[in-house]
C-alpha positions, -999 to +999 in steps of 0.1 A: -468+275-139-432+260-133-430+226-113-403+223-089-386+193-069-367+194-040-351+165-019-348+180+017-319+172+039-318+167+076-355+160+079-374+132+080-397+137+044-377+130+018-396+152-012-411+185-017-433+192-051-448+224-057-459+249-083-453+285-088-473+303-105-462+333-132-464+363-101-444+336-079-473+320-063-475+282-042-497+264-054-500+220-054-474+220-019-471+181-017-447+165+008-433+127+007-427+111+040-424+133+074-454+137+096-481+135+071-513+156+085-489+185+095-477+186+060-507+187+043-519+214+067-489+234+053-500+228+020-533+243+024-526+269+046-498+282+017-518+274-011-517+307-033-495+320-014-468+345-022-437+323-023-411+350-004-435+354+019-443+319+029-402+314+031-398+342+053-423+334+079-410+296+076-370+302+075-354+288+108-382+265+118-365+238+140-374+204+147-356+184+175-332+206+173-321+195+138-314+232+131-340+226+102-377+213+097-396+202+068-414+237+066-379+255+067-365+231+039-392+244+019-385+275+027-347+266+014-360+257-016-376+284-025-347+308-010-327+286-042-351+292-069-350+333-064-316+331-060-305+310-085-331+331-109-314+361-099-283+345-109-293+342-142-309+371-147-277+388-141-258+366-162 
């Protein structure tokens, strides 16, 4: 299982912690700061879940028109890690 970090932009929590697992499953979603019973909900409604997936149904998510939410910064992050791995992988 790999930890990963990532410090959002745009919204109002200002960390996202979660694992994924070796077949690129969420697991341990944990937000700091933003509205905090909607964020844990996210975290247990994705727990296990496949990673692409969850991005996918979560990429675009707007809040106040910010052109972003907490739930599509996560889905930014993990649109990074799969593409920076690629990345490498073709390297």
């Amino acid at each position: 299982m790999t930890h990963y970090t990532y410090h959002p932009k745009g919204v109002c929590s200002m960390q996202i912690d979660y694992d994924l697992d070796e077949e690129g499953k969420i697991h341990n979603l944990a937000y700091v700061g933003g509205c905090n019973g909607n964020l844990k909900a996210i975290g247990r409604l994705l727990e296990g879940t496949d990673a692409k997936k969850a991005a996918d149904i979560l990429r675009g998510n707007d809040c106040k028109g910010r052109g972003t939410s907490c739930a599509d910064q996560l889905a930014r992050s993990i649109d990074q890690i799969f593409t920076d791995t690629r990345a490498s992988q073709n390297a």
